[in-house]
N, C-alpha and C positions, 0 to 999 in steps of 0.2 A: 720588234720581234726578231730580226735581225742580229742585235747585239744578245738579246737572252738567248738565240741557238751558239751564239760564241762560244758565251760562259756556258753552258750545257757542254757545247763540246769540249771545253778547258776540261771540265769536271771531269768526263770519260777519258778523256788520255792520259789524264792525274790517276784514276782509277788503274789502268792498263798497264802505268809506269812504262810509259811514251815519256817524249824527249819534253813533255810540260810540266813531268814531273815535278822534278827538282826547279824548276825556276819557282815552281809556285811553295815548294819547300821554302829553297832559299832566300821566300821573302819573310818567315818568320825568324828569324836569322838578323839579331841587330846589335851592333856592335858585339859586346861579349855577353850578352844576355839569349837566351833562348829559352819561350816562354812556352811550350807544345801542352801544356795539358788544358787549354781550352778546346782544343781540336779531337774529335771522336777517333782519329786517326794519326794521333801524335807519335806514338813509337815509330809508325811508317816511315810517319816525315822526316824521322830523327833517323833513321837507317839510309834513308837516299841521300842524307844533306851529306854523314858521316863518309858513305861512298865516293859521291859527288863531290864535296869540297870539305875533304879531311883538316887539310890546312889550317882552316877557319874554324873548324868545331873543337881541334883540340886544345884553341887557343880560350874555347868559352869557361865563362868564370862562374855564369849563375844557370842552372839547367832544373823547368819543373816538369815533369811528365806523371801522370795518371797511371795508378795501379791498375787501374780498372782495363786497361787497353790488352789484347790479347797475343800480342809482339813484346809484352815487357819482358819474359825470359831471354829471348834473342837479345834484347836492349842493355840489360844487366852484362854483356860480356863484351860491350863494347864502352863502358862506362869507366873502365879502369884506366883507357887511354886517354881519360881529360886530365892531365897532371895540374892543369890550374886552374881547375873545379874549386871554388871557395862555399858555392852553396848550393844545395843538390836537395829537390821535394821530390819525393815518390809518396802522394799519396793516393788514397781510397777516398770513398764515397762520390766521385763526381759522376757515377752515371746511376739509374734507376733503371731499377727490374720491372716488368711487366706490369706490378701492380701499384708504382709508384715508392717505394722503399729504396732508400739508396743503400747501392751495393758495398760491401766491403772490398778492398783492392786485394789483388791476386798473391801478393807480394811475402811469400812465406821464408825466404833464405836470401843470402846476396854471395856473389863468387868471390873466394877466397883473395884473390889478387885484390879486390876492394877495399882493402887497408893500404896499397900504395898511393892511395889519394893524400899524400903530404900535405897539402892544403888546402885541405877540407876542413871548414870552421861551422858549417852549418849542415843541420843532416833533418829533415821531416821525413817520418815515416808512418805517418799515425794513418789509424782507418783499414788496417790489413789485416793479414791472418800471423803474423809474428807467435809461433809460440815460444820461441827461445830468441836471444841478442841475439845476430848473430855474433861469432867471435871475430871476423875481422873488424868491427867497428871497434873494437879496444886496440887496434892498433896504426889510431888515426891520430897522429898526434898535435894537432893543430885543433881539434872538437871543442867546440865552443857551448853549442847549443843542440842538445837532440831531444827529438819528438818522436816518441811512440805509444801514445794516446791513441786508444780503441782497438786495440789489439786484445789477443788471449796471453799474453806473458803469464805465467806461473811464476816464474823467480828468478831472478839478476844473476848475473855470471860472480862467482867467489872474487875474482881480481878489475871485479867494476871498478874498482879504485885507482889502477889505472889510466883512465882519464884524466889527468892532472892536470887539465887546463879549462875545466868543464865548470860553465857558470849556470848553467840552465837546461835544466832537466824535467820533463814534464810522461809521467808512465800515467796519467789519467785514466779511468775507466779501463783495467787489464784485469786480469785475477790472481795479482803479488799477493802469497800469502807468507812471506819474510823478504826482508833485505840482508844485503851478505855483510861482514862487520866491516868489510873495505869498502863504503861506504864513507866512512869518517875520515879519508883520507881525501875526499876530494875537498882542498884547501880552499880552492878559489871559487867554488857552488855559493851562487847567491840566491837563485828560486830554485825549489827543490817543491813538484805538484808530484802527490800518490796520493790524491782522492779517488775518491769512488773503486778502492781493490778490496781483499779481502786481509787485509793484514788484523794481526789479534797482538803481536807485541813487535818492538823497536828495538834494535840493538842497543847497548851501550854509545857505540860510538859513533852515533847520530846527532850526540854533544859534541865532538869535534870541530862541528862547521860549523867554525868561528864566524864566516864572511856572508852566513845565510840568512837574508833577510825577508825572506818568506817560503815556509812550510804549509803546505797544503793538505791535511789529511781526515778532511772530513769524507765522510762514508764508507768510513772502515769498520773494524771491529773493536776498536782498539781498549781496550778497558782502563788502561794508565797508559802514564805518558815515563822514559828513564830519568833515574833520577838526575843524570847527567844533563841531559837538557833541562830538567827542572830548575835544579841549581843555578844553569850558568843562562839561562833565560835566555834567548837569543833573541839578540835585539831585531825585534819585528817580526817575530816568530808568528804564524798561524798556524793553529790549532782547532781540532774539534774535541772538547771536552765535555760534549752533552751525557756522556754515559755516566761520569763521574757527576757531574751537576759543579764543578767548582774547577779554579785555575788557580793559579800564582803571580803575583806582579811582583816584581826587584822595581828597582834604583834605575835599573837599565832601559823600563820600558820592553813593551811586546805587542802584538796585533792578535787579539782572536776572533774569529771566526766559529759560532755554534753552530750545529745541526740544520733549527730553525734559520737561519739565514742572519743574524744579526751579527753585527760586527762591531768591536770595541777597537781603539789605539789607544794606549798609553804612552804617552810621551816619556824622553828621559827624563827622570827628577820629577814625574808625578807623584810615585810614592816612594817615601825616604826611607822606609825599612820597607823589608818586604810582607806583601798582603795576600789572606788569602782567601779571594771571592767565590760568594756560592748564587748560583741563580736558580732562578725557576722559570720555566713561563705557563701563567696562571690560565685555566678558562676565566672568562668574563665575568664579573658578579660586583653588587653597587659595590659593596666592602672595596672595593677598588676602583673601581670605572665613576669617576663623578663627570654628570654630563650637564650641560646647562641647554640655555634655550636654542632648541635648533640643530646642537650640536650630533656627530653622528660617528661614531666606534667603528674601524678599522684595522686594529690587528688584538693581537691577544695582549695580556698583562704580563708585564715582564717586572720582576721582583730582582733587585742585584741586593746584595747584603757584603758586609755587616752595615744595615740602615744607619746613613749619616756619615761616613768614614770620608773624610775631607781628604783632598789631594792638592799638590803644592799645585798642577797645571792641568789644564782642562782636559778631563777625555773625553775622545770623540765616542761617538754610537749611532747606527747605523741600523735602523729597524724596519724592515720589511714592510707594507701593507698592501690593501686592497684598494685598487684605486674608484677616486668619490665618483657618483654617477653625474656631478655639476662642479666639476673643477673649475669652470670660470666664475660660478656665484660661491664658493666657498677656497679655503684656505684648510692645508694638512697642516698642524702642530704638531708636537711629541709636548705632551702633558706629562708632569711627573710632582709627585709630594714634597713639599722642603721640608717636614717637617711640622708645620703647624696648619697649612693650605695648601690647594693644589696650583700650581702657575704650568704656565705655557712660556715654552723655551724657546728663543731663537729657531728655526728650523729652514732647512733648503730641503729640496725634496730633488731630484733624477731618479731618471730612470734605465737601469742595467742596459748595456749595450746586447748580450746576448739571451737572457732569460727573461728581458722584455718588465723584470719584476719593478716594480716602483718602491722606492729606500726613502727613508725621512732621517737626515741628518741633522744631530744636535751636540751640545760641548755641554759639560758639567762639571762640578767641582764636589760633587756628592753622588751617595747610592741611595737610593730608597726605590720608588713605583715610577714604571715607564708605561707610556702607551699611545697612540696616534689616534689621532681624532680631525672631523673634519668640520671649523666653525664656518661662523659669517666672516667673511673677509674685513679685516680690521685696519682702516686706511688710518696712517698716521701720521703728524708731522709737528713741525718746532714752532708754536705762537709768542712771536717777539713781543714787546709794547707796540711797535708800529703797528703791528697785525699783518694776517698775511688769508692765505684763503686754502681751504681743506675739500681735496675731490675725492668722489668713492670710483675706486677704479673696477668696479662691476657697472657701474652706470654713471657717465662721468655728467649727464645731466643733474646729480645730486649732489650740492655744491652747499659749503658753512664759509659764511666771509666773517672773520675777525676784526674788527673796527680798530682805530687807532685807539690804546690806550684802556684795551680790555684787558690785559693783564701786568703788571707792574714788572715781575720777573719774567723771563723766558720760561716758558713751558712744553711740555710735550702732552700732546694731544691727542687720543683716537676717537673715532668715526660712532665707536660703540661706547666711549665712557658715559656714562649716568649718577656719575658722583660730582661733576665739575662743575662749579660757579664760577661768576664773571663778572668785570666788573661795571660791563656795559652790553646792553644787547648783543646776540649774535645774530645773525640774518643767515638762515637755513633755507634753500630754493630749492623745490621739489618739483619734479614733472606732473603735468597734468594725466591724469586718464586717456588712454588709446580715446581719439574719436572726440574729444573735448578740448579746444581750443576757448582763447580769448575774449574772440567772437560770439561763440554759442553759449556762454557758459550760464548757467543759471548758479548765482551765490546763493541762492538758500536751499540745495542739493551737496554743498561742497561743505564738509564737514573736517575739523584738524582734531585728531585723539590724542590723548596722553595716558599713558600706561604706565604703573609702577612695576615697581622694580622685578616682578615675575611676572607680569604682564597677566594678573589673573583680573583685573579691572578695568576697562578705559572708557574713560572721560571727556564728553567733548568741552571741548577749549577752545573752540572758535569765533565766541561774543568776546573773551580772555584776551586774545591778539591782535599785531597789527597785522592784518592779512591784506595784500598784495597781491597783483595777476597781470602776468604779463601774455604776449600771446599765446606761448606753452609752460609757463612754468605760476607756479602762486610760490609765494616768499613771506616767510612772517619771522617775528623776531621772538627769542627766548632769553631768558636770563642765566639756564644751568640747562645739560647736556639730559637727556630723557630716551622715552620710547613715544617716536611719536609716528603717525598713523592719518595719511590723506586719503576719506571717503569721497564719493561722489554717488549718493543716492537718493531716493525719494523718498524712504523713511525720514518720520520728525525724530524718533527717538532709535540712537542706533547703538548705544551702551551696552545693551544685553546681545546684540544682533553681532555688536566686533566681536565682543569676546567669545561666544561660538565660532565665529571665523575662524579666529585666532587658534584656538582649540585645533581644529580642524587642519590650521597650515604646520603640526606637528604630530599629525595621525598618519601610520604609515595601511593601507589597506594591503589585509593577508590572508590565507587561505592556508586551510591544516591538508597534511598528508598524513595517512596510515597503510601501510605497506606492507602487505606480507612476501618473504622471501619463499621463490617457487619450489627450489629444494627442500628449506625446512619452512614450514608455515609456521612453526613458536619462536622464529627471529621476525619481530616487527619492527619496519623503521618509522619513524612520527618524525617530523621535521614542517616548521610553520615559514611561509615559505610565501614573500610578497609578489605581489598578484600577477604583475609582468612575469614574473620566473615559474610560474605553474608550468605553463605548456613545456618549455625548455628542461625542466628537472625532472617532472614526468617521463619525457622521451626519452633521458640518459639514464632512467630507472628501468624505463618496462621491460629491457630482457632479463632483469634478473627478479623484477618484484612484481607481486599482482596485489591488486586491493580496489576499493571501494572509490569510487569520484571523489574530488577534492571537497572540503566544506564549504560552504558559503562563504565568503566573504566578510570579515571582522574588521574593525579598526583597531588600532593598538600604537602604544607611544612607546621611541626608542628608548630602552631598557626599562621596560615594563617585565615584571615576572609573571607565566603562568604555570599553570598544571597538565599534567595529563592521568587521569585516572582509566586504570581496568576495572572494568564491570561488568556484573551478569557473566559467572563461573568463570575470570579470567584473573590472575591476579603475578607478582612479580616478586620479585627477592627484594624485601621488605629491610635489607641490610647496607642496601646501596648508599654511598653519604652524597648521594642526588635526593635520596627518595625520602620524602619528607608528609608525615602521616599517612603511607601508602600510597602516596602520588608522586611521579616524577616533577622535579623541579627545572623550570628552565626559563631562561632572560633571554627577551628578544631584543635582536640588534640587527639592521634591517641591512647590514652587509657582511652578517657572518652566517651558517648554516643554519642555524639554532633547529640542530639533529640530532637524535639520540636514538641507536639500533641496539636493541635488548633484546632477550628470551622471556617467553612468558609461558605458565604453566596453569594448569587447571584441579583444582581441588575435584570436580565432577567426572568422575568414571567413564574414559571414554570410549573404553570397548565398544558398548551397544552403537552408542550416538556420537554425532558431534557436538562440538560447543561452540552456540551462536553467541559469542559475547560484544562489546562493545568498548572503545575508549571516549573519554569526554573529555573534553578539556575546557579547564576553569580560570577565572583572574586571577590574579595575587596582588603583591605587593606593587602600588606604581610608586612610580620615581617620586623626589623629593620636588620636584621642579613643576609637579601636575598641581592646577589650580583646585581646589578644594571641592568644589561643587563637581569635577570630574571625577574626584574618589567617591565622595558622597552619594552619588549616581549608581554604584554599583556595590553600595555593600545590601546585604539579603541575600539570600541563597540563591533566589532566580536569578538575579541580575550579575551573580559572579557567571556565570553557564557562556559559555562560547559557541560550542558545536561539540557536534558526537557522530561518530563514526564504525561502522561494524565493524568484528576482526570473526573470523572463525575457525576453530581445531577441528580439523578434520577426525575422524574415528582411528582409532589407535590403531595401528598396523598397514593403513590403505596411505600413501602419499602419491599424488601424482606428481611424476617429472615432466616437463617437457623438453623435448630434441631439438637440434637446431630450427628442424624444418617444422613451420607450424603447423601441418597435417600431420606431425607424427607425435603421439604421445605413448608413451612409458606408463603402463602400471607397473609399479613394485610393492614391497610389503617389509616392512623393517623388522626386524630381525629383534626380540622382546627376549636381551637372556643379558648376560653379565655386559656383553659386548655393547649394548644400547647408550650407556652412562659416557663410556668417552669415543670411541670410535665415530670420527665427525662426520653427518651426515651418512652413516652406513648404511646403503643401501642392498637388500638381500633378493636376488630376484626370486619367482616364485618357480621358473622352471632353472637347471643349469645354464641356459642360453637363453638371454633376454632378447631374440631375433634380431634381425637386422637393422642393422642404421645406416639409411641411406644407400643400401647396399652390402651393406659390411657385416659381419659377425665376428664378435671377439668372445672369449671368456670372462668369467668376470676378475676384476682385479682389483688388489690392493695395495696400493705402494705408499709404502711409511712401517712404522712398527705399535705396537701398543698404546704405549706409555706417550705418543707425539700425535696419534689419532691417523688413521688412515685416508688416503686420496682414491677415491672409491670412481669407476666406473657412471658416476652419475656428476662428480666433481668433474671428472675429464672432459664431460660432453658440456657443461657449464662455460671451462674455459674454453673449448673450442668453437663456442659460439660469439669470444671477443678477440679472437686472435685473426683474423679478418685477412688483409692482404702481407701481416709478416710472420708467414707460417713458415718461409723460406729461412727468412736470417733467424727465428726460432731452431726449428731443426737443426739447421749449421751449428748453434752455438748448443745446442742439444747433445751435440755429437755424430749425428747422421753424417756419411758422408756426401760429396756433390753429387757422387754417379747417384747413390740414393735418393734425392731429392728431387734430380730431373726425374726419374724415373718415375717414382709419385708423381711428378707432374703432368706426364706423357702420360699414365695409365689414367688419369683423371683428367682428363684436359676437358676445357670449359666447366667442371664443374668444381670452385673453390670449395664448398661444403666438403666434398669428398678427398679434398685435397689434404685439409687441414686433418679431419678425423685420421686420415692415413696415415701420414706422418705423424703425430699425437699419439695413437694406439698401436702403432708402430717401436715407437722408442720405450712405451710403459711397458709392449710385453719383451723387451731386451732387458728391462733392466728392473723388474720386479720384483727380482733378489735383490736386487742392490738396498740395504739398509740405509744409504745416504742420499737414493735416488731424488727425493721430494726436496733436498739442498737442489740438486743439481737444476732441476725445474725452476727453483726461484732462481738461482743464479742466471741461468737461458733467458730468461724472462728481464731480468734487469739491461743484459747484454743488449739484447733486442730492442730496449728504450722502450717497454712493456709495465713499467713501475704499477699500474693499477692492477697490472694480472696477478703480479707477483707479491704486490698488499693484500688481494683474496686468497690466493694461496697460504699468506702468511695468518691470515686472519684465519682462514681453515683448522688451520695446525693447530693454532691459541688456544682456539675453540674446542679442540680434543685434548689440550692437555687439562683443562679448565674441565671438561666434564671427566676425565681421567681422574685429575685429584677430587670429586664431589663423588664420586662411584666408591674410590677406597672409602672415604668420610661415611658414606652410606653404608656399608658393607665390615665398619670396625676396622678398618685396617690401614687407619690413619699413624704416623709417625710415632705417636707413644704407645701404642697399641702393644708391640713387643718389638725387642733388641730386634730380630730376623727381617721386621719388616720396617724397622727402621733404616736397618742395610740398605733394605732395597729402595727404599725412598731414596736414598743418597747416589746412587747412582750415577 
């Protein structure tokens, strides 16, 4: 107790800046390094040590300190007297706000003298409010490496070029929407990241940098790439070329980087003239996916063309997936067609150090179908003539001894072949049954199966061999490599009884969803959805969808196809190339969404009434891999039927919304006149003032324009019920200012509902007029690390330009219609 009131007292006279101050400063203070942005009160430290022992600090070479600290102004003007500063962090994000969001650093300008730092090679400034360079960092001539990632930049200074000793430049996540041409001039630039900005084109002289061997520009806008970089390909160039669907490979080699996450290297002198690849990446469907027994799909289908196109040396490829729910009893491949069959390629599999993604790594010397999948693990190895002995490293108690002189030449050998003969038994030891030992064992309960080669048969074969038992394992010998299968039961006859098993350890149990969305009831989502993940997809649905209990519970086999049909006055755009004789078509794979969210409409008149309709969902097509008396089971009309499920349209004109708070509901009435066909979700209230929300009253609003669908008063209270604790760094990147935000805060304090609507309803009626406002929304949203808010927002928009162009189409006033309104089309 004692020693704790010491340190207690230390603390307070370090507080008061008493004489314990600085000693306790200047113990972070180590040779020429000074580390203060672990410390909630690092500037402080940094000002008493500076006071106290100038000496020593102007002598420091590496200094990090925290934007976030509220002395960094004062700090900044004592920073120009480190003249042998070589490496200097100022960043953001290390502290969190009230609601757990980390904060952006305060750090908006640096003082002009801060270009006398001669030997400065290193500068981080990322995670701040930078809207502009400042100008003195162009006059650092020693700059090796700068970071200003997570900032608002708009656009590079014209004489960034400048820099001429600059190898490493990273403006990640800002809103560059150009680079200045003097860019091309930075000689010695080797990584050059402006992902995630708003760029739409590239200068010219972005071919200049000869020495750059990585370009990072995925999450732009970018539509083409110059033809300057095109030409001269820069060796190890990355790229995001998913808008175009295709690239270029030279002589020289280059690195891309798509959209989707996959990454290709071409090595130099892969391709001898130059090529030019077009991809895709496919949804799921057997025409491509071939699965075998057991086996289970993982990411999408990815198509590279021109199919077959030989390369002098292997490229790499780097494909994304979802990781298997039994990594230790299975093995991730990348599958892909040679041409006549499908094989399974070499593959190492990691996992991302910061997006935690899992990548399946593979080399090829061809294009055709890619895809990851997860089999049985395939233990292998080399049987000499001596012989040698083969373990399964999922269970190392399952063990193949090779005898002397079972094969002549040397071979190679896996776990799962069922093509291989021998030229002398092999002895294959398999564990006993939990709970059955040597001891106990009853031999006419223990049965050995043999299964051909789709395992749609098995055979016992246990009068057949020499069967063995030792105290945990039975051993018998074979001639050729099979599917074999150790029972231990009290049936005599167990032939028909495995192969239901069998069946059975390849059925995944699942349950349907149908979902109507609370703003529009005629967007349904359907999604078949295995049984463990009900309750979890449910939860991350129910604020935005309402609908009927899950189905019952079904079996089904990985990429099986079924249906979903509307029925009873419900029916769908019969043009869809999903929809296949009036029914959606869809393949399950028990680790991807298998979702599909549509509109649906009603041929029955809905003024009076509503419409109680229904979806069913039927079998289709199963795999090639299903044993016959499985299909056979379910052809007849009854026995295709799954489950069915209510949907219902409400009466034309009445929609109910709901508000955050679920005691408070919203009637409104839709608005039945030209406006209904594209204006997304337009809600029309029935008085001028929809009362209050939570306290509030606003007018009603529309932000967007026509022709793009509007963000209506009933959209805003949607998004405001998922923006949760980052309604702060929202606003901020919204445009509000800080005075503005606390103040929201203070006028609402303990209650975040009222917080969020304030600030939200707030910047819509500032900026109403603004024709480009509903950009700036998504942009805020992205800023914010909000990507799902600002996909519904984007999805909104879709949505209205989509019933926007079916309204002209309705209405005659489609693009041939005449010259005037073809005009206007082209807008």
């Amino acid at each position: 107790m004692q020693k704790m009131a010491e340190l207690l007292g230390l603390r307070d006279e370090c507080e008061e800046g008493t004489v314990g101050a600085p000693a306790l400063a200047g113990s972070c203070l180590a040779d020429n390094r000074l580390n203060l942005d672990v410390y909630p009160d690092g500037c402080r430290r940094f000002l008493q040590l500076f006071k106290e022992q100038q000496g020593e600090v102007v002598q420091v070479e590496f200094l990090r300190l925290s934007s976030n600290d509220c002395l960094l102004d004062t700090t900044l003007g004592s920073l120009p007297h480190l003249k042998h500063l070589k490496s200097l962090v100022l960043k953001g994000g290390l502290a969190r706000d009230e609601f757990g969001s980390y904060q952006h650093g305060s750090l908006t300008s640096l003082p002009p003298d801060f270009g006398d730092l001669r030997c400065l090679t290193h500068l981080d400034l990322s995670f701040n409010r930078l809207s502009t360079l400042p100008s003195c960092i162009l006059h650092l001539p020693s700059l090796r490496v700068l970071l200003v990632s997570h900032n608002s930049l708009m656009t590079l200074p014209e004489d960034f070029g400048s820099l001429s000793k600059l190898t490493f430049f990273s403006a990640m996540k800002n809103q560059l929407k150009d680079l200045p041409q003097s860019i091309g001039e930075l000689s010695l630039l080797q990584d050059l990241d402006l992902s995630e900005n708003a760029l739409e084109l590239l200068p010219e002289e972005v071919g200049n940098l000869h020495n750059c061997t990585e370009l990072d520009l995925s999450g732009n806008r970018l539509l083409s790439i110059p033809e300057s970089l095109e030409q001269k390909s820069l060796h190890n160039v990355i790229n995001s070329c998913m808008s175009s669907g295709s690239f270029t490979v030279t002589s020289e080699g280059c690195r891309v980087v798509l959209a989707c996450g996959i990454h290709f290297y071409f090595p130099p002198g892969a391709a001898s003239d130059p090529v030019r690849i077009h991809f895709r990446s496919l949804t799921p469907d057997p025409q491509w996916v071939k699965l075998r027994h057991h086996d289970v799909l993982l990411s999408r289908v990815l198509e590279l063309q021109p199919h077959g196109v030989q390369f002098q040396q292997e490229v790499q490829i780097w494909m994304p997936y979802i990781s298997p729910q039994t990594p230790h009893q299975n093995e991730v491949v990348v599958r892909t067609f040679s041409g006549q069959s499908w094989n399974d390629l070499k593959t190492r599999v990691k996992q991302k150090r910061k997006s935690k993604k899992c990548v399946a790594h593979c080399c090829v010397l061809h294009f055709s179908w890619f895809l990851v999948v997860s089999r049985l693990v395939q233990n292998e190895c080399k049987v000499p003539a001596e012989g040698t002995l083969l373990f399964s490293s999922v269970d190392p108690n399952i063990k193949v001894i090779f005898p002397p002189g079972v094969t002549k030449e040397p071979r190679s050998v896996k776990l799962q072949d069922s093509t291989v003969d021998f030229l002398k038994p092999v002895r294959i030891q398999l564990p006993l049954p939990p709970g059955v030992t040597g001891l106990n064992l009853d031999r006419s309960r223990l049965h050995i199966l043999h299964g051909d080669l789709e395992g749609q048969t098995w055979n016992d074969i246990t009068s057949e061999v020499v069967l063995e038992f030792t105290h945990l394992y039975a051993v018998f010998e074979v001639t050729h490599f099979s599917w074999y299968w150790l029972w231990y039961t009290t049936k005599t006859y167990i032939g028909g009884i495995a192969k239901k098993v069998y069946e059975r350890l390849r059925l995944y149990q699942v349950n349907f969803i149908a979902l109507q969305r609370k703003r529009d009831p005629e967007q349904v989502l359907l999604q078949c959805v295995p049984k463990h993940k009900v309750d979890p997809v449910l939860k991350k649905l129910q604020d935005r969808y309402r609908g009927p209990e899950p189905s019952d519970m079904v079996e089904m086999f990985e990429g099986e196809q079924f249906f979903a049909a509307f029925e009873r006055g419900i029916s769908i755009d019969m043009d869809r190339p999903d929809c296949v004789d009036g029914r959606l078509s869809f393949i399950f794979y028990s680790h991807l969404k298998n979702m599909k969210e549509i509109y649906v409409t009603s041929p029955v008149d809905r003024k009076g009434q509503a419409v109680k309709g229904q979806v069913s969902f039927y079998r289709g097509a199963v795999p090639e891999s299903i044993p016959e008396d499985a299909s056979r089971r379910r052809k007849g009309p009854d026995s295709l039927w799954l489950a069915t499920l209510p949907i219902k349209l409400p009466k034309e004109g009445d929609v109910t919304v709901e508000a955050e708070c679920p005691d408070t509901v919203l009637y409104e009435k839709k608005e039945c006149s030209f406006s209904l066909f594209f204006l997304t979700q337009q809600l029309k209230p029935r008085d001028e003032n929809p009362g209050p929300l939570y306290g509030f009253s606003f007018p009603p609003l529309n932000l967007g324009n026509a022709e793009t669908g509007y963000l209506t008063q009933a959209n805003l209270l949607s998004i405001a019920r998922r923006v949760g604790a980052d309604w702060q760094s929202i606003g901020l990147n919204l445009g509000l200012t800080y005075q503005q935000i606390e103040r929201i805060g203070y006028n609402n304090r303990e209650d975040l509902n009222k917080q969020i609507l304030d600030m939200l309803f707030s910047w819509a009626q500032q900026n109403s007029e603004d024709p480009d406002c509903v950009r700036k929304l998504i942009t805020a949203m992205k800023e914010s690390g909000r990507q799902d808010i600002a996909d519904e927002v984007e999805a909104i928009i879709e949505l209205g330009r989509q019933k926007y162009s079916e309204s002209i189409r309705r209405l005659g006033l489609e693009q041939e219609s005449s010259t005037e309104d073809s005009a206007i089309a082209m807008m």
